[in-house]
C-alpha positions as CSV (number, residue, x, y, z in Angstrom):
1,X,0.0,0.0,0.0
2,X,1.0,3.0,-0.8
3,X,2.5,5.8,1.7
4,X,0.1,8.9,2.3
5,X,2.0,12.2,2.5
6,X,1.5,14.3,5.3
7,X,-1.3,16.3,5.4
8,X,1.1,19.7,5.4
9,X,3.1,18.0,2.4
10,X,-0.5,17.8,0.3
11,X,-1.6,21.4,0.9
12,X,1.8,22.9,-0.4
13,X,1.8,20.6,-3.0
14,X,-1.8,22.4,-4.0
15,X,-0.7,25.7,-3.2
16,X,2.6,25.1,-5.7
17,X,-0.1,24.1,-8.2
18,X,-2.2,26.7,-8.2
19,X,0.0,29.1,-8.1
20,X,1.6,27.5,-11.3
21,X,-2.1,27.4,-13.0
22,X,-2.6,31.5,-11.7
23,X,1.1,32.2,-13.4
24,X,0.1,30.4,-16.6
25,X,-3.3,31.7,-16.9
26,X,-1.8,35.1,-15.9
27,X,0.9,35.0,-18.5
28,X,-1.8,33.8,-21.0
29,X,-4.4,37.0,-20.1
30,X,-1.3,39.0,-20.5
31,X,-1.1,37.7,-24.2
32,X,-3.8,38.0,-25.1
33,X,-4.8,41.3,-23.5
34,X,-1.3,42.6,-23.2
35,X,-0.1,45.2,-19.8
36,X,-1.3,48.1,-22.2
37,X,-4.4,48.1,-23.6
38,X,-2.9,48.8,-27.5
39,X,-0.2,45.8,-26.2
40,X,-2.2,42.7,-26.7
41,X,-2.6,40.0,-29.0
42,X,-6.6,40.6,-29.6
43,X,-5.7,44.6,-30.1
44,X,-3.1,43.5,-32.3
45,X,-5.3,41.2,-34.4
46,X,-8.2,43.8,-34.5
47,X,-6.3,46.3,-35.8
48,X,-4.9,44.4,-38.8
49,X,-8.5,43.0,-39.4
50,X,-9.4,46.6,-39.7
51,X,-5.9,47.8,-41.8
52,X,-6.8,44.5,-44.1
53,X,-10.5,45.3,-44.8
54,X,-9.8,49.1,-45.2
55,X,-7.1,48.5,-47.6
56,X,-8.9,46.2,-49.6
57,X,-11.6,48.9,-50.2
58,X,-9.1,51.0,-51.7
59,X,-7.5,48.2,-54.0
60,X,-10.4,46.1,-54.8
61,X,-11.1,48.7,-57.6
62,X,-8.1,48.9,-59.2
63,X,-7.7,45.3,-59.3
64,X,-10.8,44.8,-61.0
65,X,-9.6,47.9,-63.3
66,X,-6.4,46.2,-64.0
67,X,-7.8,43.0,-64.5
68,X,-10.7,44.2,-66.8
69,X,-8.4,45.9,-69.0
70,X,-6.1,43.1,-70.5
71,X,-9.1,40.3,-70.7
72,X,-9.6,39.9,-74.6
73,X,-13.1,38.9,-75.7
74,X,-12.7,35.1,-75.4
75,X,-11.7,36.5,-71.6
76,X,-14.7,38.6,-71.2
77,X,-17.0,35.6,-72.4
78,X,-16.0,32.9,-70.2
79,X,-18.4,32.9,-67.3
80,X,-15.3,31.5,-65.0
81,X,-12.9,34.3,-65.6
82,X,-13.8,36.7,-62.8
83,X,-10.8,38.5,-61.4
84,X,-7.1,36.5,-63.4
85,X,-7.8,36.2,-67.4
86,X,-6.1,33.4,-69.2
87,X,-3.7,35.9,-71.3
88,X,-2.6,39.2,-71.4
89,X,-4.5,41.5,-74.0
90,X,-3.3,45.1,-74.4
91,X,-5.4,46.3,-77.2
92,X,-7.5,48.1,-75.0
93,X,-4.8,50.2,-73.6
94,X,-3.9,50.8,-77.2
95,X,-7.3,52.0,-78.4
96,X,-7.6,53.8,-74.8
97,X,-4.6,55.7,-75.4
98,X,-5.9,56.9,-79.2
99,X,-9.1,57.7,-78.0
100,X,-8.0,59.8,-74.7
101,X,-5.4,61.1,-77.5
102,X,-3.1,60.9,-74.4
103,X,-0.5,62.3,-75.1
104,X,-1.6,66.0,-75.4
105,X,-4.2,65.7,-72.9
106,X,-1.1,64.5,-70.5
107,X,1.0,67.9,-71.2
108,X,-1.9,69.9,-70.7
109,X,-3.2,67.7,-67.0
110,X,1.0,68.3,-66.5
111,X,1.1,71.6,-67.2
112,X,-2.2,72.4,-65.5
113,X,-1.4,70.4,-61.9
114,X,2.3,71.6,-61.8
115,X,2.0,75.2,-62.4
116,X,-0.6,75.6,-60.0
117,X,1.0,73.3,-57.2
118,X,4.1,75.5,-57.4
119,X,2.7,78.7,-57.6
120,X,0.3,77.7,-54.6
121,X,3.2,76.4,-52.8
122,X,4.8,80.0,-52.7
123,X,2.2,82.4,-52.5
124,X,-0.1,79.7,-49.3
125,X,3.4,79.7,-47.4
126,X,3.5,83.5,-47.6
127,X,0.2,83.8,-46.7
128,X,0.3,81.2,-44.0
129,X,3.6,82.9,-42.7
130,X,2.0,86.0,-42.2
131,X,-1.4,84.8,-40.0
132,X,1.5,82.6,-37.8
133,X,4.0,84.8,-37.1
134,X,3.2,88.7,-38.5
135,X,0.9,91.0,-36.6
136,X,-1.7,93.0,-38.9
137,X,-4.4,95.2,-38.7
138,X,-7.9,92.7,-38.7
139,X,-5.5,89.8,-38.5
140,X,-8.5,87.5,-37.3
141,X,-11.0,89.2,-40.0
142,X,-9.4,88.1,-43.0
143,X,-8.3,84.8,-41.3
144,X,-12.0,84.5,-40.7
145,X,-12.5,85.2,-44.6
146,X,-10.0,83.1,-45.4
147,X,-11.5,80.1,-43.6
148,X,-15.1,81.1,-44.9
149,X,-13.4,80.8,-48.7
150,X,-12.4,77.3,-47.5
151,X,-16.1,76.4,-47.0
152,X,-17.8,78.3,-49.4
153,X,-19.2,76.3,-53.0
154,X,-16.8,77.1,-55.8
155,X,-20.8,76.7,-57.9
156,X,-21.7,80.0,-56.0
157,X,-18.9,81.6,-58.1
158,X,-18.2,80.1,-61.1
159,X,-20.6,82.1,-63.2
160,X,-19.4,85.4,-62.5
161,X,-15.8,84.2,-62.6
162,X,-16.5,83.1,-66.2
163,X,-17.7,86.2,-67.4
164,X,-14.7,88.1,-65.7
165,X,-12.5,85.8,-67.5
166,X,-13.8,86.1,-70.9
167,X,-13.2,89.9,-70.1
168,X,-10.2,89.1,-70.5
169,X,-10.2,87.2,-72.5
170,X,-9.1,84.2,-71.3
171,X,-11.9,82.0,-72.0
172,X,-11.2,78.4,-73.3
173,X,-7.7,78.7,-71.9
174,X,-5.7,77.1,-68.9
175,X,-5.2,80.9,-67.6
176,X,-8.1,80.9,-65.3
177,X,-6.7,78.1,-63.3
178,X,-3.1,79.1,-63.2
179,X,-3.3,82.7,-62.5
180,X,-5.4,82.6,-58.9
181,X,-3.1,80.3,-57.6
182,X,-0.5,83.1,-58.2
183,X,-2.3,84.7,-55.4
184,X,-2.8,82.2,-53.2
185,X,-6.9,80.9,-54.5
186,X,-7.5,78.7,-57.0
187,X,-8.3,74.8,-56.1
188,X,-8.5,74.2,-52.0
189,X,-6.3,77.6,-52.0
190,X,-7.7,78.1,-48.5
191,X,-6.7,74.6,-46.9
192,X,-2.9,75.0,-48.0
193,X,-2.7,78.4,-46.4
194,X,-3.9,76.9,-43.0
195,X,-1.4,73.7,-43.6
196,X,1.7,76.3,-43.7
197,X,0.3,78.7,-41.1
198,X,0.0,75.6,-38.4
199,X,3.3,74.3,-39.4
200,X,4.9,77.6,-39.0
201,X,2.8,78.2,-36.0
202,X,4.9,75.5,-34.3
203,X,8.1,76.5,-35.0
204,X,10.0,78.2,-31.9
205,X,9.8,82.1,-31.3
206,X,13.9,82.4,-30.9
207,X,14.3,81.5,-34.8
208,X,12.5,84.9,-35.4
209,X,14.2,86.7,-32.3
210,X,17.7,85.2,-33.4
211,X,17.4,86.4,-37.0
212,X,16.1,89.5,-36.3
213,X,19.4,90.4,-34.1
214,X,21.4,89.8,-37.6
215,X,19.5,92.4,-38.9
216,X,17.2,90.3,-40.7
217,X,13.4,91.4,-42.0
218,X,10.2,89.5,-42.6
219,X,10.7,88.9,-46.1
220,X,14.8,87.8,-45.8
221,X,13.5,85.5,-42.2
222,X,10.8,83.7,-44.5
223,X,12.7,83.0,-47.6
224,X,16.5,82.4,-45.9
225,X,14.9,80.3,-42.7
226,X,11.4,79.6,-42.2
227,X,10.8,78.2,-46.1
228,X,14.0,75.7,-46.1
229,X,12.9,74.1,-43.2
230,X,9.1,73.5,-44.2
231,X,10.0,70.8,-46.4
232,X,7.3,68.2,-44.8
233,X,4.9,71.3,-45.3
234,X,5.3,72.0,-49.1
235,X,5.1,68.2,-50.0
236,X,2.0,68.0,-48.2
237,X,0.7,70.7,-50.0
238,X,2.3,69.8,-53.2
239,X,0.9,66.1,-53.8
240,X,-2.4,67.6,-52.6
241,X,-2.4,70.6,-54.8
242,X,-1.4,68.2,-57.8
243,X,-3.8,65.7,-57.5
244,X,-6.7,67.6,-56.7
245,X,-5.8,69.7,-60.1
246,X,-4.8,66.7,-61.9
247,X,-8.5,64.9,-61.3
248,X,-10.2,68.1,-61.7
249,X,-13.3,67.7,-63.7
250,X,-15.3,70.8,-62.8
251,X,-13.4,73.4,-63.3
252,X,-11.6,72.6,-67.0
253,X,-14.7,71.5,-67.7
254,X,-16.3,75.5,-66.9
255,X,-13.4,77.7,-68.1
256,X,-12.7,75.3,-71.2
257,X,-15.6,73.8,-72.5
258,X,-15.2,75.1,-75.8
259,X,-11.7,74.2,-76.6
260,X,-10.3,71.3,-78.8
261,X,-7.2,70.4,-76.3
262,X,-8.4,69.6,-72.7
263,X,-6.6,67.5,-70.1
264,X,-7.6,64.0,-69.4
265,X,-10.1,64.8,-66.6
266,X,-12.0,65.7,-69.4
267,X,-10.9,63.7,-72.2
268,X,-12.3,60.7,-70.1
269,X,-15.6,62.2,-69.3
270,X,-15.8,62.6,-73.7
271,X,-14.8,59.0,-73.9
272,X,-17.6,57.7,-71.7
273,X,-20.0,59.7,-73.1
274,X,-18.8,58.6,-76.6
275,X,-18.8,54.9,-75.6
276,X,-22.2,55.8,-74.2
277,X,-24.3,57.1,-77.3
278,X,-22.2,53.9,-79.7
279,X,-24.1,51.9,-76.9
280,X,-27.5,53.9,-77.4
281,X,-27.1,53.4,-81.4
282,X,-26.0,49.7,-81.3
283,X,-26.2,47.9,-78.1
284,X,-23.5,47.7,-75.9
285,X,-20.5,46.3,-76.5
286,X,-18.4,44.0,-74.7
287,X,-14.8,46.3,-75.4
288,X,-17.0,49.3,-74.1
289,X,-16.0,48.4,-70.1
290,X,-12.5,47.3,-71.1
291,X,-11.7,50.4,-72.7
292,X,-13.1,52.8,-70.1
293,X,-11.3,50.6,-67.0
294,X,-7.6,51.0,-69.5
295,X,-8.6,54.8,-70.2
296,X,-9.0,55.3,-66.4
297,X,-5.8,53.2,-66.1
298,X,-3.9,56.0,-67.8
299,X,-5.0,58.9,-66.0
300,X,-4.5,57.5,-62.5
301,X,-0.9,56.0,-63.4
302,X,0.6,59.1,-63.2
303,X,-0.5,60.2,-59.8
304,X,0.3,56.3,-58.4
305,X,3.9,57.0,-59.7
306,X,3.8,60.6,-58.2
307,X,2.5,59.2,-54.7
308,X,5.1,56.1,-55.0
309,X,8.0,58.4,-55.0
310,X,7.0,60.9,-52.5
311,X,4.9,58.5,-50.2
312,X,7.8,58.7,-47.6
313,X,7.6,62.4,-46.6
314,X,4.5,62.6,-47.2
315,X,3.0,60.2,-44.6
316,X,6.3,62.2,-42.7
317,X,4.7,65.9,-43.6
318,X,1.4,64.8,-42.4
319,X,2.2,64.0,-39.4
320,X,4.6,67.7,-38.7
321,X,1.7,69.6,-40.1
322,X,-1.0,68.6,-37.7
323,X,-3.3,67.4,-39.8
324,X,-3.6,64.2,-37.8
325,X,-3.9,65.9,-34.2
């Protein structure tokens, strides 16, 4: 028979083994919950549930785009090619590009989105630099203005702006979307002059007080300090003032409705609609989809590549400007 242990023997024996079960269970809640709440392993799992299904929003289309675009017709008739076609067709970039006659409408889109980013990039940091640093008579009346432009329609103004412009005769040209950037308006004018003005808001005072001891002015301080150093500022600002310009549809639409040679915001909208009435005449066609999903292909390529490059400093810019706080 066997020997019994001690009745003192048994109880630490139990103690030892639940303390062993509390440590494991502990170290397992600690897992799973982590000692911070943003720590654990279901916080952890959560958030990439939420990053995954998110980002798949964004992409979903432009995987369908993509694989739309090179299915040929045998593709587009087999019921069991949904998303991965057999072969690679790229006659429907081909036709796209002819149709969208590319390559002037992507000078023009260029010419359009970079002009105005640059010029907005110079005249929003002046203005921003002088409601964050400079003192002014009605300082908080025309930053009040300024913040009401933000807000206000650009459809409340685009009538009379049109008539003032064929004053001058700019009508059916690029003009009326260049030149108001030159002074700090044209597209989302408003928001880049508050990105500069918070960046340069939290810049420190003795930068000013330093430079003003070497005899330094407002105008040398901006343009020898304060603009250097706003790097993360003007790319913000200059990937959002590009793209916005670049998949502008209302605007070159308004000021350049008459004119032959339109950037591709428009030369897209004319492709649909052409596609559209063939389809009203004939039927539809099965290249119709194919063609509009490569002609979109073309116009967001260069902004993908644009954003590729500069995706660093921007998320970097972003996150020095405020917008995030």
């Amino acid at each position: 028979m066997a020997k019994r242990l001690p009745l003192s023997t048994q109880n630490i024996r139990w103690q030892h083994w639940g303390n062993a079960v509390k440590e494991r269970s502990f170290d397992a809640g600690r897992l799973l919950l982590g000692k911070e709440a943003d720590q654990g392993l279901l916080f952890r799992l959560f958030l990439y549930l939420i990053l995954i299904d998110t980002a798949f929003i964004y992409v979903k289309p432009i995987l369908y785009m993509v694989g739309t675009m090179v299915k040929d017709a045998s593709n587009m008739l087999d019921p069991s090619v949904i998303w991965v076609p057999r072969s690679i067709y790229t006659g429907h970039l081909e036709e796209a590009f002819r149709l969208l006659q590319y390559s002037t409408g992507f000078w023009y889109s260029l010419t359009i989105s970079l002009s105005v980013a640059v010029l907005q990039i110079i005249s929003c940091a002046v203005a921003g630099y002088a409601f964050a640093r400079l003192e002014f008579p009605f300082k908080k009346l025309w930053f009040g203005a300024l913040v009401f432009t933000f807000i206000l329609p650009p459809q409340l103004t685009i009538l009379p702006s049109i008539l003032m412009f064929k004053q001058f005769g700019w009508a059916n040209t690029f003009l009326p979307m260049i030149v108001p950037a030159l002074f700090g308006h044209g597209l989302k004018g408003a928001l880049f002059v508050i990105i500069f003005r918070q960046f340069f808001s939290t810049l420190p005072k003795e930068l000013e007080e330093a430079a003003r001891m070497d005899g330094a002015n407002a105008f040398r301080f901006f343009f020898k300090v304060m603009l250097p150093i706003s790097k993360s500022a003007i790319i913000v600002v200059f990937l959002f003032s590009f793209v916005w310009n670049w998949n502008d549809f209302y605007l070159p639409s308004m000021y350049m409705s008459g004119s032959k040679e339109v950037p591709l915001s428009i030369s897209l909208a004319k492709l649909a609609a052409s596609l559209n009435a063939e389809a009203a005449q004939g039927g539809v066609s099965i290249y119709a989809e194919p063609i509009k999903m490569a002609a979109s292909f073309l116009i967001i390529m260069p902004v993908l590549v644009v954003y590729a490059i500069a995706q660093r400093w921007f998320v970097e810019g972003i996150e020095r400007t405020g917008l995030v706080e």
